[in-house]
Structures are given as C-alpha cells and as structure tokens.
C-alpha positions, 0 to 999 in steps of 0.5 A, a space after each residue: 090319812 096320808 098327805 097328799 105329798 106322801 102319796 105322790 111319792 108312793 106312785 110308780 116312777 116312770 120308769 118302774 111303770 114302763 119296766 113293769 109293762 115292758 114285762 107285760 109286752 115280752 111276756 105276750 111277744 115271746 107268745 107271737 114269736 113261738 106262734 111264727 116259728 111253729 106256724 113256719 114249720 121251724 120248731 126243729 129248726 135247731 133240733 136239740 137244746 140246750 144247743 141249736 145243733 150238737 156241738 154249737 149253740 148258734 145254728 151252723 152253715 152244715 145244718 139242713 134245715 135252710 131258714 129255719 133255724 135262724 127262726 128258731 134260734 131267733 126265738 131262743 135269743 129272746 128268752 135272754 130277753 125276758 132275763 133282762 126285763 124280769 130282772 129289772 122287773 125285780 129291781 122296781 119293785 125292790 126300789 118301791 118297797 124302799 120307797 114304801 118303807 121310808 115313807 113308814 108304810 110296810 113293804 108289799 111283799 107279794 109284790 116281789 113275790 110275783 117280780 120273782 116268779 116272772 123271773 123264775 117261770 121263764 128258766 121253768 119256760 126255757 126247761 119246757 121248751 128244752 122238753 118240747 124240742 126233745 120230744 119231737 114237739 109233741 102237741 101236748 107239750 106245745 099247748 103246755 109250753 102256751 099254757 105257762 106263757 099264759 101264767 106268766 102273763 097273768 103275773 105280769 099284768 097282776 103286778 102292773 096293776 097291782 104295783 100302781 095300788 097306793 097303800 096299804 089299806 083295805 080292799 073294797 068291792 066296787 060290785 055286789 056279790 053276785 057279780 063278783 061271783 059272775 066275773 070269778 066263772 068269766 076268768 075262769 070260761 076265758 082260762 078254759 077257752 084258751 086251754 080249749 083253743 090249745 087243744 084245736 091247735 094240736 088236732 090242726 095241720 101246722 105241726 111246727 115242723 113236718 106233718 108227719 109229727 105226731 098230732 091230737 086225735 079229736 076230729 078236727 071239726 068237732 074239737 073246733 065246735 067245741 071251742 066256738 060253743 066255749 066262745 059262745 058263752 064267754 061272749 054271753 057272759 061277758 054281754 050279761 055282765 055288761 048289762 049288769 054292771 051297767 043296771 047297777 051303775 057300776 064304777 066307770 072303768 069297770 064297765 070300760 074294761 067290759 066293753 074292751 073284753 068284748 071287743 076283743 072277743 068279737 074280733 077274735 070270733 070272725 079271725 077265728 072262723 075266717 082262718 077256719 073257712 080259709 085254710 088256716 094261713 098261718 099268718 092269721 093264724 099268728 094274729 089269732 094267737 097274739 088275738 088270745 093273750 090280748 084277750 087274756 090281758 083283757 080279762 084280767 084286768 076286768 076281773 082286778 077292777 072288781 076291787 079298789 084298795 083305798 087310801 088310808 
C-alpha cells in the first residue's frame, strides 16, 4: 500500500490538470468555430492552402470574398493554438512520468502516447483540412474533417481521465458484465450518431460557400428520419441503463454521469427538431454542432467509469 503522502504526491498538479482540460476545450472549440465558418458560408473564404490566397498566407485587401475570409483565416489561426496546448499537453504528462518514477512506480507510457497523438492528429486535421479546401469542400471530406475533430476529442477526454488514475494497479469493474456489454453498444450508437448526423449535414442547405457545392444525394427527409430513429435508441439505451444501474446499485458517479448523457441528448432532440422545423438557422445550427461534442464528452467518460484502477 503506498503512503498517503506518496500518493498525493501522484495526483495531477493544477497545472498539468488545467492543461489537460485546456486540450479538451480547444479540441471541441475548433469543432464550433469550423461549424461557423461553413455555417457563414466562408469555407472558401481563403480559397487555396496552405495560403489564404496564392502568394499570401494572410488574407488580402484584393481578395473577393468580403468578411469571409477573415473567418476563415481566423480559423486556421487556432490550429497554432492547439499546436501550443498539445505541446504543453506533452510536457504534463512527461512531468508526470518524472514524478511517477521517482516515486518508484513505473512510467505510464500510454499516457504519453495519447499527449502525442493530440499533437500529431492536429498536423493530420491541418493536412485534412488542406484537402477539404482543395476539393471544393466536398461534404464528404467535411464530415471526415468532423469525424477526426471527434477522435481527437476521444483522446483528450481519454487522457484527462486517465492521467488523474493514482497508480499502477489493477482494473476493477464497478458494473457486472452485462452492463459492461451495454455501455460498450451505447459508445459505439453515440459514434454511429454522430457519423449519422455528418451525413444530414451533407445532404442539408449550408454548403460552407455557395449552394452550388456539390452535396450528398439522400433525400433530406429521410436521411434526417434516419438520424432521429438513431436518436431514439440511444435515448432508450441510455434510460435502460440508467434503470439498471440504479436496480444494481451501482457506484454514485456512474449513475451521475448517466443522467448527464441524457440530459444532454434531450436538449439536443428539441435543438435538433426546432432547427428542422425552423429552417435550420445557422446559429442553432452552430449550438447543435457544439450540443454533439458535449455529447460525445459525455458519453465518454459514462463509458470510463465503468472501471476503477485502485490503489495498491
């Protein structure tokens, strides 16, 4: 058993906490601001990469495409952003596995494996992006672009959660098998959901520049049904979870976070049909899009509390 002294020592300092999370929060922030700037129509604000318009990285006052391209451009601004924070990311968890080791535990390798992976997701995301641009924002590409952001942010909720695990020792279930079962098909319905959603996204009006942009062929309507019939069994899977984890009287925190996930999901059902019934304004639109990584946070961290690592 380590002494308590030991173990306090093994937490996350404040700082390597509120750098992990700062991770968490560009990662679903980039997410946001791509939403706005297709959502403006300013995907082609800067119409080639890697610069704004040939001959220039910034935009240019001979540029045509008016306040566009300061949105867009704005948005390429952050992934330097996120440079900054992954890097940091790395630099906490290697400060960790200093502390780990002198404190004779071994280090936590997959630890820094995902602090590298944020980092080089987000050259893989400004590559992706590059691609987006060059192809006349093909909505396929876009939903790809989505899908990435959503991998990314699996990786840094992973590592916040993960990084704040005291030691070494082992995993224990804190729900039987069953449920263990049912929580692995409700993160995998959540990642259906969303690839779903990317799907209506694409079939739908706001192209991210003009409407004459190529879009998905799936009828509107029924691509949309489509995604409120996936909604409907994540919302019944996560209420017979709930019941059940409350008939089994499991741990606190784990039935907390269940009530969150639906939480979330009910306020993203009536965004969802409200921004349907209402013409899709792309400011709901936006809150939608942000509404989906919440989400995704969220049912992520259900699916991690299934387990403990406890304190040897």
């Amino acid at each position: 058993m380590l002494p308590e002294t030991a173990i306090n020592q093994l937490k996350l300092k404040t700082w390597q906490r509120r750098t992990l999370i700062a991770n968490l929060v560009a990662q679903t922030g980039i997410v946001l601001t791509g939403a706005i700037v297709r959502l403006t129509a300013s995907g082609l604000g800067c119409p080639t990469w890697p610069e704004c318009v040939d001959g220039s990285i910034a935009p240019t006052s001979a540029q045509t495409e008016s306040w566009h391209k300061y949105i867009e451009f704005g948005n390429r601004l952050l992934t330097f952003v996120l440079l900054i924070i992954a890097i940091l990311t790395i630099v906490a968890i290697r400060q960790l596995n200093k502390t780990r080791a002198k404190s004779g535990l071994s280090k936590r390798r997959p630890l820094t494996f995902l602090a590298v992976g944020s980092l080089v997701g987000i050259f893989g995301q400004a590559i992706l992006g590059g691609i987006t641009v060059l192809t006349g924002l093909h909505p396929l590409t876009v939903a790809a672009h989505f899908m990435v952001s959503i991998g990314l942010i699996t990786v840094a909720q992973v590592l916040l959660t993960k990084a704040q695990d005291p030691d070494d020792a082992p995993v224990v279930s804190l729900v039987p098998k069953s449920l263990a079962i049912g929580m692995q098909i409700h993160i995998w319905l959540a990642l259906s959901l969303l690839a779903v959603g990317t799907l209506v996204t694409g079939s739908g009006p706001h192209a991210g520049d003009t409407a004459d942009i190529v879009r998905l062929g799936f009828d509107e309507r029924t691509i949309s049904a489509i995604h409120a019939d996936f909604v409907f069994l994540f919302v019944g899977l996560t209420v017979g979870l709930l019941i059940a984890l409350t008939a089994t009287r499991a741990d606190a925190k784990i039935i907390r976070l269940a009530w969150i996930v639906l939480a979330i999901c009910i306020v993203q059902g009536i965004i969802g049909y409200t921004q349907y019934f209402t013409g899709l304004p792309w400011a709901l639109v936006a809150v939608h899009v942000l509404g989906a990584c919440l989400l995704w946070i969220a049912t992520v961290r259900f699916y991690l509390s299934r387990n403990l690592r406890g304190v040897s």
